[in-house]
N, C-alpha and C positions, 0 to 999 in steps of 0.2 A: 168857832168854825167847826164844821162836823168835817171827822175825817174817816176812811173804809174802814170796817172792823179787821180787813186782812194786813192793814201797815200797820204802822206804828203808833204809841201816844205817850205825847208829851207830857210829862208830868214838872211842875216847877215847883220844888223844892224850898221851902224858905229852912235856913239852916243859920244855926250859930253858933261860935266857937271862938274863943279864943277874945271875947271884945268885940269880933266884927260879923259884918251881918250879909247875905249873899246869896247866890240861886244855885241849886246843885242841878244839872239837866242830866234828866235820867233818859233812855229809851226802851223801850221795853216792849218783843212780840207779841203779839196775842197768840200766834198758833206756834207752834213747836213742828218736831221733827216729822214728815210725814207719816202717815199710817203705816204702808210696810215696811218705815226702819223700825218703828215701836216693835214688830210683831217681830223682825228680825232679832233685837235686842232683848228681847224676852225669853225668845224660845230657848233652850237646853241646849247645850256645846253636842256639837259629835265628832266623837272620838274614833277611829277608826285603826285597830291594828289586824296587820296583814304578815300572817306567821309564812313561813317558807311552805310548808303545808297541811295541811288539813288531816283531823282525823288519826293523830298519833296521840300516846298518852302522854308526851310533855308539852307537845302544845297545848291539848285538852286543857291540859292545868294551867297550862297558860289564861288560856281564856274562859279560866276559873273565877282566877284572880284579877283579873281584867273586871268582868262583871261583878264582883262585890267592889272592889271600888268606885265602880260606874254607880252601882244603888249609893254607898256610902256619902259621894262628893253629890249626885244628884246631876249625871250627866248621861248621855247618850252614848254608849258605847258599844261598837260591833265588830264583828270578827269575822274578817272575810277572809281567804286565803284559798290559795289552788290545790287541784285533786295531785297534781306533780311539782317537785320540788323544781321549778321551771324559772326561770327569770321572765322569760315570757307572756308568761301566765299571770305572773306578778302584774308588770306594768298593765295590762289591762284591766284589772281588778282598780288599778291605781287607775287610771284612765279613768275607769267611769266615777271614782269618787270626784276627781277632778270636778266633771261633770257636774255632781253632785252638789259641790262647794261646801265638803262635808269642813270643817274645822281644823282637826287633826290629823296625819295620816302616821301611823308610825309601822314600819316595817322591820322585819325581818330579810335582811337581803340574801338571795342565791345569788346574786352577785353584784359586787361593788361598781363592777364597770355599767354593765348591759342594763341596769335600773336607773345611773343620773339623767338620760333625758328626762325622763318621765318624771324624777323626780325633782330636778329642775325647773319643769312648767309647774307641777303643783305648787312650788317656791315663788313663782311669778305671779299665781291667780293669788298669789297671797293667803295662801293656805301653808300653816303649819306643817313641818316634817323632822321628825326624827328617828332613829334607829331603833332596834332594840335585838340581841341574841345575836346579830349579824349584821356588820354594819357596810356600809356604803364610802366613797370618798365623802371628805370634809363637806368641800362644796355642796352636794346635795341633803344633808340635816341639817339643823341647829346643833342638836347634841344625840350622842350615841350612850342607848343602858345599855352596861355590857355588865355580867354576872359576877365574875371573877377578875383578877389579875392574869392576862393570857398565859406570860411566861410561868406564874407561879405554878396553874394549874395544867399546865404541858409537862412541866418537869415533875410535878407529883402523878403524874397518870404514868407516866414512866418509871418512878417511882412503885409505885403499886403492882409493877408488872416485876421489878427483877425484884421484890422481897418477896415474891410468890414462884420462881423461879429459880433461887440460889445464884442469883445476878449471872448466868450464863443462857446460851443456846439461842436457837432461832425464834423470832418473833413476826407478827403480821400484825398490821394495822389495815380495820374496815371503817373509811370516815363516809360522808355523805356526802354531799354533793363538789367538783372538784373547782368549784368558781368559789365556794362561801366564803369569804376573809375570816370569818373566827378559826373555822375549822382548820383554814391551810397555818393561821397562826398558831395555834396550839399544835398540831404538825411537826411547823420548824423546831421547836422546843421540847417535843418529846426526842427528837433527832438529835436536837443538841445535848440533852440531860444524857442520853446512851452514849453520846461520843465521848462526851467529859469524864461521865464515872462509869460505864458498864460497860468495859472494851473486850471480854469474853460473851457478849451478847450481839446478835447479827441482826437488823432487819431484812427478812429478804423477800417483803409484801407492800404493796398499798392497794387494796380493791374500793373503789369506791360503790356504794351503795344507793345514791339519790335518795337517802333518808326513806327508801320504801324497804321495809322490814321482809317484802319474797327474796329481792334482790339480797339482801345483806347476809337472809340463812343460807340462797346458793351461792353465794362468794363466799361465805364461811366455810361448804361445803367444800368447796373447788379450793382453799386453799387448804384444809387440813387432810384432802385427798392427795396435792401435790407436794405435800412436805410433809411426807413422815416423820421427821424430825423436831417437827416446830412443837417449843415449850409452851408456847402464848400468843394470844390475842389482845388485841386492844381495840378497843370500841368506839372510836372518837367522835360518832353521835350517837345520839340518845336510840338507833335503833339496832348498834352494834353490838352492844353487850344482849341482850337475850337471844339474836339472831346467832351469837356465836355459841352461847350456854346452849340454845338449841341444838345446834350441831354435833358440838364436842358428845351432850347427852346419847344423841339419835345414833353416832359413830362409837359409842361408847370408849369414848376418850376422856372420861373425867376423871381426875387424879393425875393425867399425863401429860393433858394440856392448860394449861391456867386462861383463866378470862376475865379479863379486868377492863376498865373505863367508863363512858358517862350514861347513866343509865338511870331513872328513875327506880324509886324500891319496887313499889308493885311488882312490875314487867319480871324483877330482878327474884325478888323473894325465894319463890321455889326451887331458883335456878341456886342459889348462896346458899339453903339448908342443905341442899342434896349434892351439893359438892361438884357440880358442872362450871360453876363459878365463885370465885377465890373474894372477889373487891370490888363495888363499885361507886363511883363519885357524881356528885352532881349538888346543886343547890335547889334552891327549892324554886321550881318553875311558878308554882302558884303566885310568892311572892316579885317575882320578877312581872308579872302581869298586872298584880297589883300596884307595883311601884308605875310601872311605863303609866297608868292611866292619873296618877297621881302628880307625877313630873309635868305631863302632857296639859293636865288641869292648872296646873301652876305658871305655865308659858304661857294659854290665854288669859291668865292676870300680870302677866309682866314680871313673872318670876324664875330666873332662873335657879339650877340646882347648886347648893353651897356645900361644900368642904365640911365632911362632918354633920352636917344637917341630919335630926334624930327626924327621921320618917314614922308615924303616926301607921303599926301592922309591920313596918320593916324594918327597922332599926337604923341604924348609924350607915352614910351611903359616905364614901370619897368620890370627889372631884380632883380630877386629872386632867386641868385644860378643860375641853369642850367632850369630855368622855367622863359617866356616872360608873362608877364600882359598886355593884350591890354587895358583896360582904364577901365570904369563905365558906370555901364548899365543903359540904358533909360527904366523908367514906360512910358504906354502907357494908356490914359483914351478916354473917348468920349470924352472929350473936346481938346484932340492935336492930334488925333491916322491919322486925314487928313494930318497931317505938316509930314507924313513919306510914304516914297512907297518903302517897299520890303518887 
């Protein structure tokens, strides 16, 4: 009997085994998956990370490290992010990958609240989400890379400031945006580490910056104008330690004001030899872009991140629940801030 080449054909098996004799009925398609699943499942993953914003030197390096692991794994990866450190700005970035039906989306959150819708639908088209630098509630990722241990590195950025100080006097802290959940956590814990051990020590500032580096030198400006007294600064993003080294410099305050916190070397360097500033901390952003696309590569194979796991460029990551620890942050002084470029 002839039957369409598009159904099926019977094949009747003679088989033996065991002594006895018998028909094994196979069925078997002629055509497989349509053409554009084939073309679907061929094509290269895209990865998509979305920093807070654009155009600063730690995300630069971010999305440094981002694209050599894109070449490395052999995957699509891009780097979209807003001109303002905006929540707003975000979700539509996120919106149109949506659209897209890009693979991955991993963010940077300006804020944990005002991004779960958005990030929720992309969760529903069935597109991957996770954090990275600045996370969101649970619900909206799979899993969050975060850099360091928060409390550990709040209470050492505090740390940094009264051994440059003789643990007394007034201080100011310039963080970035006043939604980010890492930033306001490392916050609480620089507050706590001065309440527990530095009770001759005052905060009597918090300016925020929106991570844009005009804002952060005229709030540096404005507060080292309105406290003549204050010992220190603290930098609690990456755009507040040279914004403040700027200032003290330009007011000719160095020596009198100390300037410490998180800050890439570059930005930092001139600011550490010529004595505008004392310390700065941070880990290495390059690697942290390289890890996010690496994790991210690993969740469209079905793998999550394990406890200890030796990362292949990164080294040894801990798992905390459904939150990644990339490792321990480097101090940077005039006397090693040469041994780093990024």
């Amino acid at each position: 009997m002839r039957m369409k080449a598009a159904w099926v054909v019977l094949l009747l098996l003679f088989v033996s085994g065991c002594g006895k004799q018998g028909y094994e009925v196979i069925y078997q398609k002629e055509n497989t998956a349509p053409e554009g699943t084939k073309q679907k499942q061929e094509r290269p993953y895209t990865i998509v990370l979305v920093p807070k914003i654009m155009n600063i030197p730690y995300f630069n390096a971010v999305q440094e490290g981002a694209a050599e692991a894109g070449e490395a794994l052999g995957v699509n990866v891009r780097y979209e992010g807003p001109v303002a450190a905006e929540a707003s700005q975000q979700t539509k970035i996120i919106e149109k990958l949506i659209a897209e039906k890009v693979d991955v989306i991993a963010v940077s959150a300006n804020d944990p609240e005002g991004l779960l819708p958005v990030l929720e639908k992309a969760r529903e088209q069935h597109i991957h989400v996770i954090t990275w630098d600045a996370d969101t509630r649970q619900e909206g990722r799979e899993f969050f890379v975060n850099m360091v241990d928060p409390e550990a590195l709040g209470r050492h950025l505090m740390d940094t400031l009264a051994w440059n100080t003789n643990e007394e006097g007034e201080f100011a802290i310039i963080t970035g945006s006043k939604t980010a959940a890492n930033l306001n956590e490392w916050l609480k814990w620089i507050q706590a580490q001065q309440r527990d051990n530095y009770p001759k020590m005052k905060l009597v500032q918090i300016a925020e910056s929106d991570d844009d580096p005009q804002k952060a030198y005229a709030a540096a400006k404005e507060i080292l104008q309105q406290h003549p007294r204050l010992k220190g600064i603290i930098g609690n993003s990456s755009v507040g330690p040279p914004a403040a080294a700027k200032a003290v410099k330009d007011l000719k305050l160095d020596g009198k004001v100390a300037v410490v916190g998180l800050s890439s070397p570059n930005p930092m360097n001139e600011y550490l030899k010529d004595g505008s500033a004392q310390m700065t901390t941070l880990w290495s952003p390059k690697k942290l872009g390289y890890l996010t696309v690496v994790l991210a590569h690993d969740l469209l194979q079905g793998k999550l991140p394990a406890d200890r796991e030796d990362v292949a460029g990164v080294g040894k990551i801990r798992v905390k629940g459904d939150v990644v620890i990339m490792g321990e942050p480097i101090d940077f002084t005039k006397e090693n801030v040469d041994q780093y470029d990024f």
